[in-house]
N, C-alpha and C positions, 0 to 999 in steps of 0.2 A: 193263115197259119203262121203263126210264128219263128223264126230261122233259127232257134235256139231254145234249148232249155236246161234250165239252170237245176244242175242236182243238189239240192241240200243234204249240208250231213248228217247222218244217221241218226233218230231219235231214240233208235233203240240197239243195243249194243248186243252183238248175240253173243249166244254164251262161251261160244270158243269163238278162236280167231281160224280159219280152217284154211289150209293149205291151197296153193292154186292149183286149178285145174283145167287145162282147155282141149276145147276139142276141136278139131279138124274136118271138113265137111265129108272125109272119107276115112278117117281113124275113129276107134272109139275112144272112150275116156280114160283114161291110167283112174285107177280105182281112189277114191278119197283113202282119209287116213280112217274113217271109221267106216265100220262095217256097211256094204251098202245094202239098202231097203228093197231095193230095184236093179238091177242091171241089162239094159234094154238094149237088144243086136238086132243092126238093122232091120227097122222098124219100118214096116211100111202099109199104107192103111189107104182104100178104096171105101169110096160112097160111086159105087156104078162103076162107070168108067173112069170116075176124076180119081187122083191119087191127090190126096188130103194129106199126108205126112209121106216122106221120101227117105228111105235110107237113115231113120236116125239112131243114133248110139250113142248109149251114154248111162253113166255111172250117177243114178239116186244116193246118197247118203241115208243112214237110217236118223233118229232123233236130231235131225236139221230141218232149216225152212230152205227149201228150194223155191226159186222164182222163176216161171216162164213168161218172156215176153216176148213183144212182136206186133207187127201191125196188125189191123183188123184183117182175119181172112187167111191169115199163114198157118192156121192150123193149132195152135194152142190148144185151146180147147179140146179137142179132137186128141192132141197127146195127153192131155192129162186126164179124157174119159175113157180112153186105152188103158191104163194102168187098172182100173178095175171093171173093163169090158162096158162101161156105161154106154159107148159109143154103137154096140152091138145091137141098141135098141130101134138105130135108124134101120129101116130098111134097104137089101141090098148091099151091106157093106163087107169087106175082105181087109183079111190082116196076113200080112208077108212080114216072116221076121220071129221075134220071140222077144218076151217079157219076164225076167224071171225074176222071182218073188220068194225070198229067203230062198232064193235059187232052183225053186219051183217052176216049171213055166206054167203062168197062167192060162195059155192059148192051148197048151195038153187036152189031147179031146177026152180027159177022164177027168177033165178040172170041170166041176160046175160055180159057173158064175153067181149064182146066188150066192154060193159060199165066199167065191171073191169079196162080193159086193159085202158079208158081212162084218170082211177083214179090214177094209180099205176104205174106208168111209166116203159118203161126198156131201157138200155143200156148196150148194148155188150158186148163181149169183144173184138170184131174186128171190128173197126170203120167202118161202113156201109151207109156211103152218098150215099144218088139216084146219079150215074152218071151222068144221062141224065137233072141233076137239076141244075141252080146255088143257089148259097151258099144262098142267100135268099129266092130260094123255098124249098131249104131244110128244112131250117127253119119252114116255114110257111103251108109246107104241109099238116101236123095233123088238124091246122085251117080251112084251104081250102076243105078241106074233110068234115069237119063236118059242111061246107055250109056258114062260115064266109065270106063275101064279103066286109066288109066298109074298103075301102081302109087306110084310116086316120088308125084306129084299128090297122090295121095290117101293117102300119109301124110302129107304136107306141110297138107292141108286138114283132117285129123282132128287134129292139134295146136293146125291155128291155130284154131279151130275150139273146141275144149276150152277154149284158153287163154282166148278172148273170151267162155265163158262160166264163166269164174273155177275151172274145174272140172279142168284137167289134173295139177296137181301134187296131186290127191287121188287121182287112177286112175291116172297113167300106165305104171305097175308090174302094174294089174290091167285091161289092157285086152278080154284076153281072156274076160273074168267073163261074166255074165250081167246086162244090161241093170237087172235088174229083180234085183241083188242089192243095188244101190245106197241109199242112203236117200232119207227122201223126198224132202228137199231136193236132195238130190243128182240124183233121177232127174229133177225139173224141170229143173235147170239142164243133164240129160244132153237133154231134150226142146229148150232150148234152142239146145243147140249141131248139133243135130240140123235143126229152122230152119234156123240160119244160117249150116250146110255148102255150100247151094246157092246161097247171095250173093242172097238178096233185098234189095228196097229198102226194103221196109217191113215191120217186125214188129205185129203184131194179138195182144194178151194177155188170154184171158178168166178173170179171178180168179185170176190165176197162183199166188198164196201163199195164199190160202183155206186152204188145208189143213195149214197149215205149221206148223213151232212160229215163236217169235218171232226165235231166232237164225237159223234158215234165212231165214224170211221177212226179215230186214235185210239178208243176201247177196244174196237175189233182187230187194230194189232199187235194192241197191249195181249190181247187176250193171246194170240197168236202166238206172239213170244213164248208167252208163257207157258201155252199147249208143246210149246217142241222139246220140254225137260221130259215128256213123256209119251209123245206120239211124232212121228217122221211127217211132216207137214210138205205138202207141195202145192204152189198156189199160182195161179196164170193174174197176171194183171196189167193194167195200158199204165199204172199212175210207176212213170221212172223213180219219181221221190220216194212211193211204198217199196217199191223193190230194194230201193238204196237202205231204206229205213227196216226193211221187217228180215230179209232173209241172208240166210250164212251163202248160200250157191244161187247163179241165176244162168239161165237156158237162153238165147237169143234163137230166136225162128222165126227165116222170113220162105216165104212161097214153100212150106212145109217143109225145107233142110232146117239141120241145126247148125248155124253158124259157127257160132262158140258157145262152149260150157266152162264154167269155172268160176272162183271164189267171188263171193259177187265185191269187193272190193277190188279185185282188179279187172273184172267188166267194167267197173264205171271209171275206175281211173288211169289203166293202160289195155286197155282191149287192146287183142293182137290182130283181129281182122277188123279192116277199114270199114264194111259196114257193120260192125258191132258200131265202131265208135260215133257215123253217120247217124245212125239211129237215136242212140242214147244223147246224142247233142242237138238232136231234133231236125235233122236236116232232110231227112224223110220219112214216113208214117204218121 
């Protein structure tokens, strides 16, 4: 492993410059300047007996990219399939704490999670097209589900749809293929548009370019960029450089605490806790 790792700067410049923000391993967050998406008090989340996130709190921004990071195993994941109950599918699992959503708490036992889930989008980290689908019912399946039939609509939604995830003018000719002919890049950004067929508020991204080469991976956060003028994006990732490069806020989490939160420009360049800055300089994880 190497003692070091060099952050390049920012390929992509977000849209606001957004105020700092940090957080303390036993205060919550003093609230961004814009409205927030999420506001999450002491958060604490069990798979059995293990406790998987600890105590955390903190302040989402609404139409920002927030970044979660951390070594493998601190929980990431785990908070970001919190935000719309994905995590609920392991068996055995408990949630201590509250999550409130346009100040909702999603955890209210009159809240159903489907409906969560059709608010808050998610996307993978391992591009997951229905085989048995072509690339337009990929698409369009979330709608078709929820009983939409006007066919007009739902051309009208599989274009806009493609086009917002930069991906139409690559298929539009081969709509009727098979989901899973597409490349890899291709099939995330098809996963994408698949999201955000059904108009959620919020996109939830787990390691979305992981797998990527470098060229797809710079489309997927071109695209990402571009997704947060009109959906509140939050995305877990290991790559220090994407977080530097893609998001306005980033999360550091190690052994399921939240270290610090705040502008992701000053996580990488004056983090106020020592292992925020350990981390980001590669001294461990």
């Amino acid at each position: 492993m190497e003692n070091a790792v060099t952050i390049e700067p920012p390929m992509i410049t977000p849209a606001s410059a957004p105020q700092q923000q940090v957080a303390s391993d036993s205060e919550p967050d003093a609230a961004p300047e814009r409205a927030p998406a999420f506001e999450v008090e002491r958060l604490s989340i069990f798979y059995g007996e293990k406790k998987a996130i600890d105590g955390v709190a903190l302040t989402v921004p609404s139409k920002m990219i927030t970044a979660i990071i951390g070594p493998s195993g601190c929980g990431k994941s785990t908070l970001l399939r919190s935000l719309n109950r994905m995590h609920e599918l392991v068996p055995n699992t408990r949630v201590e704490g509250k999550v409130l959503f346009g100040g909702e708490d999603i955890y209210a036992p009159d809240v159903d999670p489907v409906v969560i889930r059709r608010r808050i989008g998610m996307v993978f980290q391992k591009s997951n097209p229905f085989p048995t689908m072509s690339i337009a019912d990929n698409v369009l399946v979330g709608l078709k589900l929820n009983g939409v039939r006007d066919r007009a609509f739902l051309r009208e939604r599989l274009e806009q749809s493609l086009r917002m995830a930069a991906l139409w003018d690559e298929v539009k000719n081969d709509l009727h293929k098979p989901g899973v002919s597409l490349s890899g890049g291709q099939q995330q950004r098809l996963c994408i548009a698949r999201a955000i067929a059904v108009e959620p508020e919020v996109l939830l991204m787990d390691e979305p370019a992981s797998a990527l080469d470098p060229i797809a991976t710079a489309k997927i956060e071109e695209l990402i960029h571009e997704l947060s003028a009109n959906y509140t994006v939050v995305i877990v990732t290991h790559n220090m450089q994407q977080a530097g490069r893609c998001s306005d806020y980033t999360a550091f989490l190690y052994l399921g605490q939240l270290i610090e939160f705040g502008s992701t420009t000053k996580i990488f360049s004056n983090p106020t806790e020592r292992r925020t800055e350990d981390y980001i300089t590669g001294r461990f994880g």
